[in-house]
Phi, psi and omega in degrees: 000137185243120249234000178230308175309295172332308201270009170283309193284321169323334181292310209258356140291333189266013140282337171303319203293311175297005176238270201306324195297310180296323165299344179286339189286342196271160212278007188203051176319154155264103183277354191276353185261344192254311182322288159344292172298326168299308193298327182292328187263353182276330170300320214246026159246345221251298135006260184334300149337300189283321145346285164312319187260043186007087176239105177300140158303150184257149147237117173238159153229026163325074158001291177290338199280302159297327136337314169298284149014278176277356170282347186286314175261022164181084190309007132359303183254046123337299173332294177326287188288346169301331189275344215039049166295010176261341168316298162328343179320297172328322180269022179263353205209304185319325216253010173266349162226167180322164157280115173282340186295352163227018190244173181269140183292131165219186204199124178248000000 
């Protein structure tokens, strides 16, 4: 276990975590954006986590799939998936473009 990677990806959850806690406060949050940034930041401690107990990492951004994972070294995090903290799975990919699924093919 390398002990500056663990402390890279913990950096860069508690930057998600630091772009989301103050926009939800605002009076008009992007919420599809504080979403995003959470599910990036419950991965990437989530990550991290599994890093520390030298667990090769997936590249995912699946919740439950790391939720496993980390239940394998610590039924703890039970706690998580009770909450449906995999939910967040969704905002990791969805919420970073337009719905294209209604929109018209354009061409620049």
């Amino acid at each position: 276990m390398n002990d500056d990677i663990v402390k890279q990806w913990i950096l860069k959850a508690e930057r998600d975590l630091k772009i989301a806690k103050p926009e939800i406060k605002t009076g008009n949050p992007a919420t599809d954006m504080v979403c995003f940034h959470m599910q990036q930041c419950a991965e990437k401690y989530l990550k991290a986590y599994l890093i520390f107990n030298g667990v090769e990492i997936r590249k995912t951004h699946n919740l439950t799939l790391i939720l496993e994972q980390c239940m394998r070294i610590d039924v703890e995090f039970q706690f998580l998936q009770k909450k449906q903290a995999d939910k967040l799975t969704d905002y990791a990919i969805d919420t970073r473009y337009p719905d294209t699924a209604n929109s018209r093919n354009f061409s620049f």
